[in-house]
DRENNUDO-962271 format. One line per field, with one value per residue (C-alpha): residue number from 1; residue in three letters; x, y negated, z negated. Coordinates in Angstrom, 1 decimal. Layout:
i <- [NUM	...]
aa <- [ALA	...]
c1 <- [X	...]
c2 <- [Y	...]
c3 <- [Z	...]
END
This chain:
i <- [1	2	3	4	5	6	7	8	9	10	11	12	13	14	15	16	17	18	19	20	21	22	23	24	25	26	27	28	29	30	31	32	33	34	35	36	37	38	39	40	41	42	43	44	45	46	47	48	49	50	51	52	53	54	55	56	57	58	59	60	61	62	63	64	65	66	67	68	69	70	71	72	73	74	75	76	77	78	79	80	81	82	83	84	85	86	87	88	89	90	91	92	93	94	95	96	97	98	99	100	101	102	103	104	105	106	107	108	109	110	111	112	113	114	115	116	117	118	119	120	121	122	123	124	125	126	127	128	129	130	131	132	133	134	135	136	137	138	139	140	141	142	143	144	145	146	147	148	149	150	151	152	153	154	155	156	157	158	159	160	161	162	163	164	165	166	167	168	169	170	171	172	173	174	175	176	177	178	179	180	181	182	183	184	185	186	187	188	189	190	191	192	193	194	195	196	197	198	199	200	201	202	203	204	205	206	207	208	209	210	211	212	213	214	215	216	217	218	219	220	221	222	223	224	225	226	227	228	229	230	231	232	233	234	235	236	237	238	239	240	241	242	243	244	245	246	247	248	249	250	251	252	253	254	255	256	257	258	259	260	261	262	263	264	265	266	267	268	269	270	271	272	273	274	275	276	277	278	279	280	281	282	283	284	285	286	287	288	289	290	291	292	293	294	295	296	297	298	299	300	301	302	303	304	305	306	307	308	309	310	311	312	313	314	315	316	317	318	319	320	321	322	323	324	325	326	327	328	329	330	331	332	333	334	335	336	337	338	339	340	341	342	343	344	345	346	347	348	349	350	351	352	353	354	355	356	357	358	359	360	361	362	363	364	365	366	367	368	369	370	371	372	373	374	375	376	377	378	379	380	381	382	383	384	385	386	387	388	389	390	391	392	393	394	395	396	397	398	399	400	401	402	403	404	405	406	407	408	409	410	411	412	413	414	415	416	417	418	419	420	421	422	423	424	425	426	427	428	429	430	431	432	433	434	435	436	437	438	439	440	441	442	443	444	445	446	447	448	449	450	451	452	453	454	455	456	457	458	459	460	461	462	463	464	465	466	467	468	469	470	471	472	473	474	475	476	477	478	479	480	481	482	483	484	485	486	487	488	489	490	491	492	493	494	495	496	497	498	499	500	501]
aa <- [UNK	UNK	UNK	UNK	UNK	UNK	UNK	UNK	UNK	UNK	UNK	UNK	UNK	UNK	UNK	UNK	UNK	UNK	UNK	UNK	UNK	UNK	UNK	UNK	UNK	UNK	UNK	UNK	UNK	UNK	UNK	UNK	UNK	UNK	UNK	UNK	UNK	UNK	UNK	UNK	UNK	UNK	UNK	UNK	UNK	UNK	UNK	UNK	UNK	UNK	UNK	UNK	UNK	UNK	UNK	UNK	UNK	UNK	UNK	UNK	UNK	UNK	UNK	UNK	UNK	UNK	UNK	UNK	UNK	UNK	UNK	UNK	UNK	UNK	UNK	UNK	UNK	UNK	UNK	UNK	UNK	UNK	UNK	UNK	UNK	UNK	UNK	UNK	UNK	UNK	UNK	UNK	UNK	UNK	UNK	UNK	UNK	UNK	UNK	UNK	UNK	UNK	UNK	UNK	UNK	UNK	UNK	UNK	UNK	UNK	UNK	UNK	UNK	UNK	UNK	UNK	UNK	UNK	UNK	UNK	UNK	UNK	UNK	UNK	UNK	UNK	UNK	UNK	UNK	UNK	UNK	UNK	UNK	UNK	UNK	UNK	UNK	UNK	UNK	UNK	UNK	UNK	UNK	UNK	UNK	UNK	UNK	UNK	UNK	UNK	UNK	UNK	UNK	UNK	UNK	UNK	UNK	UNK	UNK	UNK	UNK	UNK	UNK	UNK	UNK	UNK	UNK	UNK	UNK	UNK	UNK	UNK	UNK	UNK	UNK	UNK	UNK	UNK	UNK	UNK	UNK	UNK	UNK	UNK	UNK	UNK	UNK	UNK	UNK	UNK	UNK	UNK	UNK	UNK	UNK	UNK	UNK	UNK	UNK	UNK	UNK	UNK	UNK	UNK	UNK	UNK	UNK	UNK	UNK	UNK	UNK	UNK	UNK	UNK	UNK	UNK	UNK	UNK	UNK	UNK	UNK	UNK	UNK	UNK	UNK	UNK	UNK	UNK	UNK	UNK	UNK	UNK	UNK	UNK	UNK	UNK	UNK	UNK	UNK	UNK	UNK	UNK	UNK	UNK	UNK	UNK	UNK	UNK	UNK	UNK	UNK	UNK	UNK	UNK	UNK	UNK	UNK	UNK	UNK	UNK	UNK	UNK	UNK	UNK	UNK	UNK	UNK	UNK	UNK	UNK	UNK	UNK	UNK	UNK	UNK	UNK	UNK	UNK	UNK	UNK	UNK	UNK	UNK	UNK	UNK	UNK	UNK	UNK	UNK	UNK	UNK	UNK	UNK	UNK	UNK	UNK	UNK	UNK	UNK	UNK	UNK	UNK	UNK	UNK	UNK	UNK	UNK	UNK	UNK	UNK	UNK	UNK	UNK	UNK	UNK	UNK	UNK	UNK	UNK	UNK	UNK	UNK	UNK	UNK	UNK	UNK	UNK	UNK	UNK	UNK	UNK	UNK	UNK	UNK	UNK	UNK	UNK	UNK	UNK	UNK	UNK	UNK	UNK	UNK	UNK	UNK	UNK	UNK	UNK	UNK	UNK	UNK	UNK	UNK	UNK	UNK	UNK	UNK	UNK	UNK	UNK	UNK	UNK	UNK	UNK	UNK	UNK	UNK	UNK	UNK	UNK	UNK	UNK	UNK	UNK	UNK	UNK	UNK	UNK	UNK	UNK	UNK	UNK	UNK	UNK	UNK	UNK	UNK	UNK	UNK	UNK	UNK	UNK	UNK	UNK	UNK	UNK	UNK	UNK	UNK	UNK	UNK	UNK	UNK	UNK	UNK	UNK	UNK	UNK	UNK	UNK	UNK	UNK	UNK	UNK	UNK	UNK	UNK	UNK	UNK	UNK	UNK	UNK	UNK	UNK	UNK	UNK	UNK	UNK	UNK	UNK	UNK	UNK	UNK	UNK	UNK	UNK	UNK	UNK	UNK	UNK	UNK	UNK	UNK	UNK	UNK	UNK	UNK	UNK	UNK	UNK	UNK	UNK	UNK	UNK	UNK	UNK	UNK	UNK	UNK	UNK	UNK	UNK	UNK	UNK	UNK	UNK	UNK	UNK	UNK	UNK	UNK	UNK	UNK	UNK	UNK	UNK	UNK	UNK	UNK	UNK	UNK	UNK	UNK	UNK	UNK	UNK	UNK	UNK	UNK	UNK	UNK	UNK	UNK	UNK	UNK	UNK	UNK	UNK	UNK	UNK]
c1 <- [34.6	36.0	39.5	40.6	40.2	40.9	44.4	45.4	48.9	49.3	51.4	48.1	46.3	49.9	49.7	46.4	46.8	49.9	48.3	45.1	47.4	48.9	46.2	43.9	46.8	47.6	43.7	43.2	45.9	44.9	41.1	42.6	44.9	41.8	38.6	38.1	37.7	34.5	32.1	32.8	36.4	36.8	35.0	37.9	40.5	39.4	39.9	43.5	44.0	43.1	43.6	42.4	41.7	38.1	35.7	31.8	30.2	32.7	35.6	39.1	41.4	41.1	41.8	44.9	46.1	44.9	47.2	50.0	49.6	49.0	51.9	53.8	51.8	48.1	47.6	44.6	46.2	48.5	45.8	43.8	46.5	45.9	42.3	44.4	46.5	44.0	42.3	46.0	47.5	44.2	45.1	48.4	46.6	44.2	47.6	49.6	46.7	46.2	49.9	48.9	45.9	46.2	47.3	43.9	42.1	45.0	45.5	41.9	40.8	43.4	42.5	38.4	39.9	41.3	38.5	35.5	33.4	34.3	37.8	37.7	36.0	36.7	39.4	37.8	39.7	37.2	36.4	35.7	39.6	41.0	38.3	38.8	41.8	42.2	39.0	40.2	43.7	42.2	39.4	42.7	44.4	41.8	40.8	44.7	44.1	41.1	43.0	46.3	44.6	47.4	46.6	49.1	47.1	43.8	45.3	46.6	43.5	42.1	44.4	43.5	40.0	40.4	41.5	38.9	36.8	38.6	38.4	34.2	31.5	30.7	34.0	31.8	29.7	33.0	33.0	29.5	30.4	33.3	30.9	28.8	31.6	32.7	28.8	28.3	30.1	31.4	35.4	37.3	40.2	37.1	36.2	40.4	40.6	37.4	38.7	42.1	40.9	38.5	41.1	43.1	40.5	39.0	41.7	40.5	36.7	37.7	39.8	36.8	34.0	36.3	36.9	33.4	32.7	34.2	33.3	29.0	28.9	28.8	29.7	26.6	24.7	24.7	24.9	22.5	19.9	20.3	20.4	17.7	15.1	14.3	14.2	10.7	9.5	10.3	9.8	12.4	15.0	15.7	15.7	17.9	20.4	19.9	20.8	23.9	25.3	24.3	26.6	29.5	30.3	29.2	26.1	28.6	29.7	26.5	23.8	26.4	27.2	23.2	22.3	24.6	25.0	26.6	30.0	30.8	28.9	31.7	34.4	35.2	34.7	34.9	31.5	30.3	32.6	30.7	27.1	26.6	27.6	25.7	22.8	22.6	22.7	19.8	17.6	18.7	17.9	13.8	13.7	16.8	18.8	21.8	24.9	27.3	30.4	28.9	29.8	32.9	34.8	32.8	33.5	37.1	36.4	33.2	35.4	38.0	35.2	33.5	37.1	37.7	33.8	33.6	36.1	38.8	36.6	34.0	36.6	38.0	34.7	33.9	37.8	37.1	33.6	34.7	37.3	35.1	32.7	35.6	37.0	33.3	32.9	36.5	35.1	31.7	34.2	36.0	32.8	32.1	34.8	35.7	32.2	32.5	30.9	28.6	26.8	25.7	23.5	20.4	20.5	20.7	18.6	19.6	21.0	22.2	24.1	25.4	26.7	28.5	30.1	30.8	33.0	34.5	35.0	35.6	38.3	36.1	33.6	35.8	37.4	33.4	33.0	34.7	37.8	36.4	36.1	38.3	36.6	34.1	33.8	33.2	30.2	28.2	24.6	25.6	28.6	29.1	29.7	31.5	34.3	34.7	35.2	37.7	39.0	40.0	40.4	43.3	41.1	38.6	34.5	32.1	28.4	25.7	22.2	20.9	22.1	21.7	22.0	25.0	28.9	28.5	32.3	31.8	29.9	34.0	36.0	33.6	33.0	30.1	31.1	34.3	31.8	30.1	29.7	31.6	30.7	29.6	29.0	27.4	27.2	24.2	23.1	19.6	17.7	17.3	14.3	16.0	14.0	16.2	19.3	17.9	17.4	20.9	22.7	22.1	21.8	21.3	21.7	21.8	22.9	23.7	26.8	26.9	29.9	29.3	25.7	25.5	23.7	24.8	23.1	25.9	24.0	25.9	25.5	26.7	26.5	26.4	24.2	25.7	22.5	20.2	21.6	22.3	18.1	17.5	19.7	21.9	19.1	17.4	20.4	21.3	17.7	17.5	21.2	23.1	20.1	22.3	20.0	20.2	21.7	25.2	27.3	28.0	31.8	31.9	30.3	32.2	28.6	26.9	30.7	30.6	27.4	25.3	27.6]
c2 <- [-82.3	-84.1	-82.1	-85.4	-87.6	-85.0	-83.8	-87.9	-88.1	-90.1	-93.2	-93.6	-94.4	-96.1	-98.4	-99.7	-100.5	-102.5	-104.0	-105.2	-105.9	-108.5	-110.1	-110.6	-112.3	-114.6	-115.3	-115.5	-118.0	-119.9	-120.0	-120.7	-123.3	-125.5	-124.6	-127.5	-126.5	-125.5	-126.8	-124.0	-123.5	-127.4	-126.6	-123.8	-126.2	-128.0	-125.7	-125.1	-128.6	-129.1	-125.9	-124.8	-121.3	-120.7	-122.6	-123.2	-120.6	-117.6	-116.3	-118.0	-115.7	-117.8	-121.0	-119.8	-118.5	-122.0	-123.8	-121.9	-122.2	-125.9	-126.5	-125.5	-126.7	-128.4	-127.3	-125.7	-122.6	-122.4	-122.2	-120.0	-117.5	-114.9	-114.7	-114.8	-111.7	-109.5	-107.5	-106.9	-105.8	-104.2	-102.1	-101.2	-100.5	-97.4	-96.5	-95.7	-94.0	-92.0	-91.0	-87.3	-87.2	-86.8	-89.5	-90.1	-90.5	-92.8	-94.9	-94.9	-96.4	-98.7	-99.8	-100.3	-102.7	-104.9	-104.9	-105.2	-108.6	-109.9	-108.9	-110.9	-114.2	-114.7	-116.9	-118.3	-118.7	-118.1	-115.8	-112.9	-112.7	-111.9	-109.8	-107.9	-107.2	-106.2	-103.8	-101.8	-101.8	-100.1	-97.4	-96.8	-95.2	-94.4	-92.0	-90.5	-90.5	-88.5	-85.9	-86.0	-85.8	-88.7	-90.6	-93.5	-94.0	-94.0	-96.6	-98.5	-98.5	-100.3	-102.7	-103.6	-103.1	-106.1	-108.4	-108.0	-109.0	-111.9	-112.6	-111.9	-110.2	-107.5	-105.9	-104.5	-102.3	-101.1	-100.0	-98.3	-96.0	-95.2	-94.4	-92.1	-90.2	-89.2	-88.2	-86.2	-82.6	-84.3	-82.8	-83.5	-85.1	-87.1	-88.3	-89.1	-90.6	-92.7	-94.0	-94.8	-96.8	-99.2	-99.4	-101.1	-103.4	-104.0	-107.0	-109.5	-109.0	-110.5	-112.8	-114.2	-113.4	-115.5	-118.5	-118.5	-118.4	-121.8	-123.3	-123.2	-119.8	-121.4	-118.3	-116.1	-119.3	-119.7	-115.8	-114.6	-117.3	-120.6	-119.1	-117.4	-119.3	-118.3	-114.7	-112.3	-109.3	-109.5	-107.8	-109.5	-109.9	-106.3	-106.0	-109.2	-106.8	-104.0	-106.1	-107.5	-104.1	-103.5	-106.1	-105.9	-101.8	-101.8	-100.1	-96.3	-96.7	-97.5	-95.0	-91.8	-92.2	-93.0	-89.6	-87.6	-88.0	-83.7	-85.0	-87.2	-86.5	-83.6	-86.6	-86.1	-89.5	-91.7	-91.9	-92.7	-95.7	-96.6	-95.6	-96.8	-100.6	-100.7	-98.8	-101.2	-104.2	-103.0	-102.2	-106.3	-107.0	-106.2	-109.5	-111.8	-112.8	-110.5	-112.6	-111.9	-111.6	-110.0	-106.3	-106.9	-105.4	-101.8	-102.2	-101.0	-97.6	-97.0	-97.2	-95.1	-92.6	-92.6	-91.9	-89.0	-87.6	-87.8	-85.9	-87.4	-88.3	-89.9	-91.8	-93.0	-94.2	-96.0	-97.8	-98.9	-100.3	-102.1	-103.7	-104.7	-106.0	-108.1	-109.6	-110.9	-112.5	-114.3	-115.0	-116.5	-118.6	-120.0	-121.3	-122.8	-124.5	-126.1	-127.8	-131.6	-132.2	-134.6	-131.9	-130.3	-133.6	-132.5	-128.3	-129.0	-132.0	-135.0	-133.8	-131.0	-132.6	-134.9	-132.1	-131.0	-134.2	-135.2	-131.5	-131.7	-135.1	-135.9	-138.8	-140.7	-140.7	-141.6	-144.6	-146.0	-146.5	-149.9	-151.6	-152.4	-149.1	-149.4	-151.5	-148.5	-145.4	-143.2	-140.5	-138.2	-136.7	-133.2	-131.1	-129.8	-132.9	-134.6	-131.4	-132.3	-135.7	-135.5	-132.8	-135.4	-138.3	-137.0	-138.0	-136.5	-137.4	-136.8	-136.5	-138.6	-137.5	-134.3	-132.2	-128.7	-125.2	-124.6	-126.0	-127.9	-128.1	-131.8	-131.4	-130.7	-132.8	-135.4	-138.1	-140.7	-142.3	-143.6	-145.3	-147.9	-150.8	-150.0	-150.1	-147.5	-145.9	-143.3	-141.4	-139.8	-137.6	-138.6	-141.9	-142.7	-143.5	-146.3	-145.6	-142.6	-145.5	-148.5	-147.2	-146.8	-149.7	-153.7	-154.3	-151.5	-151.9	-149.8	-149.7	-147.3	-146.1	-144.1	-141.7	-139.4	-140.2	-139.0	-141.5	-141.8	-143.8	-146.2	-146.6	-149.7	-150.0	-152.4	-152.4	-148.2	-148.2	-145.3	-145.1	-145.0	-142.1	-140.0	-140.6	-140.0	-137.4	-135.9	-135.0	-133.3	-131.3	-129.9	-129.0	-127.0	-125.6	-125.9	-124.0	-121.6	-118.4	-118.3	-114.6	-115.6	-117.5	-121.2	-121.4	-124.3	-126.3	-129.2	-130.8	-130.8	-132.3	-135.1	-136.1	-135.2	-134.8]
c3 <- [-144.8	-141.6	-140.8	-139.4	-142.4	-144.5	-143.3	-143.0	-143.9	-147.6	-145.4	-143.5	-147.0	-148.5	-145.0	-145.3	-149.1	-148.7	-145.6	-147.6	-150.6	-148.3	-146.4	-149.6	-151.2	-149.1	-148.9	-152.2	-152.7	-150.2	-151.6	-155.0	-153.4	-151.6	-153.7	-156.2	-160.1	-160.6	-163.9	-165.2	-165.3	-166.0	-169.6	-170.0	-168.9	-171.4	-174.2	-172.6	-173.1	-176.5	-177.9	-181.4	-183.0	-181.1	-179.2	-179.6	-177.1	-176.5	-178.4	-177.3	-175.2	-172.3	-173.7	-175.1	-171.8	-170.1	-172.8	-171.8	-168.2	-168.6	-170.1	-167.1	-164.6	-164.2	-160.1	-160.0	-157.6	-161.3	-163.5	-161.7	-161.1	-163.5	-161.1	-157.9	-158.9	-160.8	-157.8	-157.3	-160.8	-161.5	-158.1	-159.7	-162.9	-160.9	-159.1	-162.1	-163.9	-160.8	-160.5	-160.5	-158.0	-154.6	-152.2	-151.1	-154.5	-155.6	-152.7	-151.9	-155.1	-155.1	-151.3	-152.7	-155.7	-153.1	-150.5	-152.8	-152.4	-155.4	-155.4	-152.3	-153.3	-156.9	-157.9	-160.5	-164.1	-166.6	-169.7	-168.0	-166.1	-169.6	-170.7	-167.2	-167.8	-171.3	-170.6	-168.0	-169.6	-172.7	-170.6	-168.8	-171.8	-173.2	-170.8	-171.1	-174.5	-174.6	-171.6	-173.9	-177.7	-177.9	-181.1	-180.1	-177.1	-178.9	-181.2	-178.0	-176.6	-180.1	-179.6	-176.3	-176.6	-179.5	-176.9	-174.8	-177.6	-178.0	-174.3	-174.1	-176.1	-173.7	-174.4	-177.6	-174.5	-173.8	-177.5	-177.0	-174.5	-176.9	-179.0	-176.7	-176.0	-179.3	-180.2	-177.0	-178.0	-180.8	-182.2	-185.1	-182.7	-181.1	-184.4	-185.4	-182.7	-182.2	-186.2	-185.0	-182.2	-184.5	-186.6	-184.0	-183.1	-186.3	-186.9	-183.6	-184.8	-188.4	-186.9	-184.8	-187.9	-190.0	-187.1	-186.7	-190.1	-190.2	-187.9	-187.9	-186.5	-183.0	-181.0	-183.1	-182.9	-179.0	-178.0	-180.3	-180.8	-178.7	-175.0	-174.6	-174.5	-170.8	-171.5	-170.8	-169.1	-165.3	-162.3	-160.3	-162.6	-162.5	-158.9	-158.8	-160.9	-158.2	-155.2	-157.5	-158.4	-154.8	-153.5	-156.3	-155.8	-152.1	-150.3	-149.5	-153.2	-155.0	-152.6	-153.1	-156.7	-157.3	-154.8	-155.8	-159.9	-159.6	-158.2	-161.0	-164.1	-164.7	-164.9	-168.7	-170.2	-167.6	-166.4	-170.2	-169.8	-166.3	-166.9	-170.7	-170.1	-166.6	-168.2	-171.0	-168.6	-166.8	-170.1	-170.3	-166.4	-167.6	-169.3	-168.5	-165.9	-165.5	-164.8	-161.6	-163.6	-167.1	-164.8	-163.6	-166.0	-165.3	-161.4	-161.3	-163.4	-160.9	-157.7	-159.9	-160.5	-156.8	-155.5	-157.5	-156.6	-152.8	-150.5	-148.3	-145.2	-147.0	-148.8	-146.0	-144.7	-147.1	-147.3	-143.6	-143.9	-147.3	-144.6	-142.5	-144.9	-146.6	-142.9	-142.8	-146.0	-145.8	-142.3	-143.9	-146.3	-144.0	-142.1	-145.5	-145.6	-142.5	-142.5	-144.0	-146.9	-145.7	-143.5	-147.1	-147.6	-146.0	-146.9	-150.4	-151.7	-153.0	-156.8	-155.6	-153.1	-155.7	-157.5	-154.6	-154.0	-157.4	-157.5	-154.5	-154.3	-157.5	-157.3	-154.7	-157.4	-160.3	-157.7	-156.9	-160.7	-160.0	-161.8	-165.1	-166.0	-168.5	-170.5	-171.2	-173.0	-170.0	-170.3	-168.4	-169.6	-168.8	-169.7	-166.1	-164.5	-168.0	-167.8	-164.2	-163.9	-167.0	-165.5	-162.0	-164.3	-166.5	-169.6	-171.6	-170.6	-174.1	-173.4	-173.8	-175.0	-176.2	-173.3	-174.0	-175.8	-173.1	-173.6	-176.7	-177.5	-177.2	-180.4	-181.6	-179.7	-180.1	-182.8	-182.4	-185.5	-183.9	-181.1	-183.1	-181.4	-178.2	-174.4	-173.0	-169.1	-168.5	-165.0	-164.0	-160.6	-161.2	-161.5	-165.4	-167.4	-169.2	-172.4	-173.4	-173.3	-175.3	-178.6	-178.9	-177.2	-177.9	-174.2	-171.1	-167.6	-164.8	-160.8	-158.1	-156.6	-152.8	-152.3	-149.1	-148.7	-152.9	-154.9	-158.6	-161.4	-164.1	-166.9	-168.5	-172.6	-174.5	-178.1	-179.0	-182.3	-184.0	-186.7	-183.9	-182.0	-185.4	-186.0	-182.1	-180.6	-184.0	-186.0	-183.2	-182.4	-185.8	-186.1	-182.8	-182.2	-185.6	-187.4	-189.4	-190.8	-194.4	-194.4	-192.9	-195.5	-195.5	-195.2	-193.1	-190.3	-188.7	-187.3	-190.8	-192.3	-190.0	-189.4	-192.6	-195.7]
END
């Protein structure tokens, strides 16, 4: 062990927290401030907006939080702040569970939070903020539960570990590891305590069996069978989820706790909580896609872990190349965003480009639609873009067309019936094939519209023939999303109620 780093005083490692503490606030809220809402958080907003009891393709903690923020404030730095402060309280989170340790383990783990890539760049409100926090809040006292034999903490734990369920289904890996732990030299005050625990979580699963229940299963429905129609053996995807973790935990952090498994493995529970979710993710990664943001709840307990495994120098290493690798991806950002939009145009193709312009410049679209917008139902033929531009507009845009397996919350908030007969214009990045539009309208028209060098396609119908689409697009839906298996009961399905009662 270097002497050095090892004898550093613990204000050298309180210093350079509260110094990064600082700098990556005041870059997150700045990022959070100027980045435009994304598709994604747009759909969420959405929920926020018009809140109900669940939503069609994840369980509902985030909308609930959005319709409380929202009814404060709809800036978009606002909405987003429970993503601009959670590298932050998750940092106090790892400090107060580390009260014990020495200044270097605390501070050190604390320091990683902050400085990690992602920590760094995401200020995105989505579904996995909540589920972020609520899971690391409940491995947290979980793992003092299991040092203590405290059966209030196990039950705490429970309890938290239910919100996360209601923030994302992955919290249920969470639950695995659980799980492991208790099997792995199982104890009767494992046992007690692993009961005590479900117990306190059992109520949010119910709560979301019974919403879906409801409403057409849509969250089993699109998790279990519609999404993954992509999925098959790869080669690449599971090197795609090597690079990620790669990235996400850092090269220092992910090559020592990979070549040197001794200094950890003896960590009592906490590397079940790390090694069964990310273990289970890369079983997945052999046929599908692993997303960025599925790990992120595992991330904070791995740098808790690697700090308590490597001695003070190497800590401190790592701490000060993590720095260094932050400066240069806020430096990278930056470069990002001081280049005009327009200069995108030729990098990215022409949809793509389109997308970019219809996010980022979103009111210069909306004004380019022309004054007699009114006059029209306004559409898009994708969710993404529909989310977004209602999002800008201040009103809600449904979809047009079949779409796909992704988002369909419109299939809620939206009621063709109530359209018969009207006017309707749909936006569109692409050029359409006008024999997807004139089934369902008495009259169809189309034109083009430049913003930014962007070309977008108004597809002008006049005349919506409500019979037409039920036979053309309704049907078709029911039969591939809203296929219900026989073996879950039929309490309810607001798609069949509407459409085909």
């Amino acid at each position: 062990m270097n002497t050095l780093f090892a004898t550093a005083p613990a204000s050298s490692w309180r210093r350079f927290y509260f110094i990064s503490l600082l700098l990556t606030l005041v870059f997150r809220g700045w990022l959070g401030a100027v980045l435009p809402f994304t598709g994604d958080e747009a759909y969420f907003y959405w929920w926020g907006k018009i809140p109900a009891g669940g939503f069609y393709d994840h369980p509902p903690m985030v909308g609930w939080w959005l319709a409380a923020l929202i009814s404060v404030s709809e800036a978009e730095w606002w909405l987003r702040l429970p993503a601009i402060l959670q590298p932050a309280l998750l940092s106090f989170m790892l400090l107060g569970f580390l009260r014990d340790d020495a200044a270097a383990t605390r501070w050190g783990a604390a320091t990683l939070m902050l400085l990690a890539p992602a920590s760094v760049l995401d200020v995105l409100i989505t579904t996995d903020i909540p589920l972020v926090y609520f899971s690391v809040a409940s491995a947290l006292v979980f793992l003092h539960a299991q040092r203590t034999r405290s059966m209030p903490a196990f039950a705490l734990a429970g309890l938290l570990l239910g919100g996360a369920f209601l923030s994302k289904y992955f919290a249920v890996l969470l639950g695995l590891a659980y799980i492991v732990w208790a099997l792995w030299r199982p104890a009767a005050w494992k046992w007690k305590g692993l009961a005590l625990l479900v117990l306190c979580a059992l109520p949010a699963g119910l709560y979301n069996a019974w919403w879906n229940s409801q409403h057409c299963w849509a969250n089993v429905m699109f998790n279990v069978f519609n999404r993954h129609g992509g999925a098959g053996l790869s080669w690449k995807t599971p090197l795609l989820y090597a690079g990620m973790m790669l990235w996400l935990l850092t090269p220092m952090v992910a090559w020592r706790l990979l070549r040197a498994p001794g200094a950890w493995m003896r960590q009592a529970a906490l590397p079940a909580l790390v090694v069964v979710p990310l273990a289970v993710f890369g079983l997945l990664s052999l046929v599908k896609t692993i997303g960025l943001h599925w790990v992120f709840s595992f991330v904070p307990l791995a740098f808790l872990m690697y700090a308590r495994a490597v001695p003070d120098g190497m800590l401190r290493r790592t701490r000060n190349i993590t720095a260094v690798l932050a400066l240069l991806h806020v430096a990278g950002v930056v470069a990002v965003a001081t280049q005009p939009v327009d200069s995108w145009a030729q990098r990215l193709g022409p949809r793509k480009y389109a997308g970019v312009v219809q996010t980022v410049k979103a009111d210069e679209v909306i004004a380019a639609l022309g004054s007699d917008v009114d006059r029209y139902v306004l559409m898009t033929d994708g969710y993404s873009p529909s989310v977004t531009l209602g999002y800008n507009h201040g009103r809600y845009w449904p979809v047009f067309g079949p779409a796909s397996s992704h988002a369909r919350h419109d299939d809620v908030l939206t009621d063709f019936r109530a359209l018969a007969g009207r006017d309707i214009l749909i936006l569109s990045k692409e050029k359409p094939d006008l024999a997807d539009y004139t089934p369902y309208f008495r009259e169809v028209s189309e034109d083009t519209l430049q913003v930014r060098g962007a070309t977008f396609w108004r597809i002008r119908g006049h005349g919506f023939d409500y019979a037409a689409y039920h036979a053309g697009v309704l049907e078709p839906a029911r039969r591939l999303w809203y296929a219900i298996p026989k073996w879950l009961p039929d309490c309810g399905c607001y798609f069949e109620e509407r459409y085909f009662n």
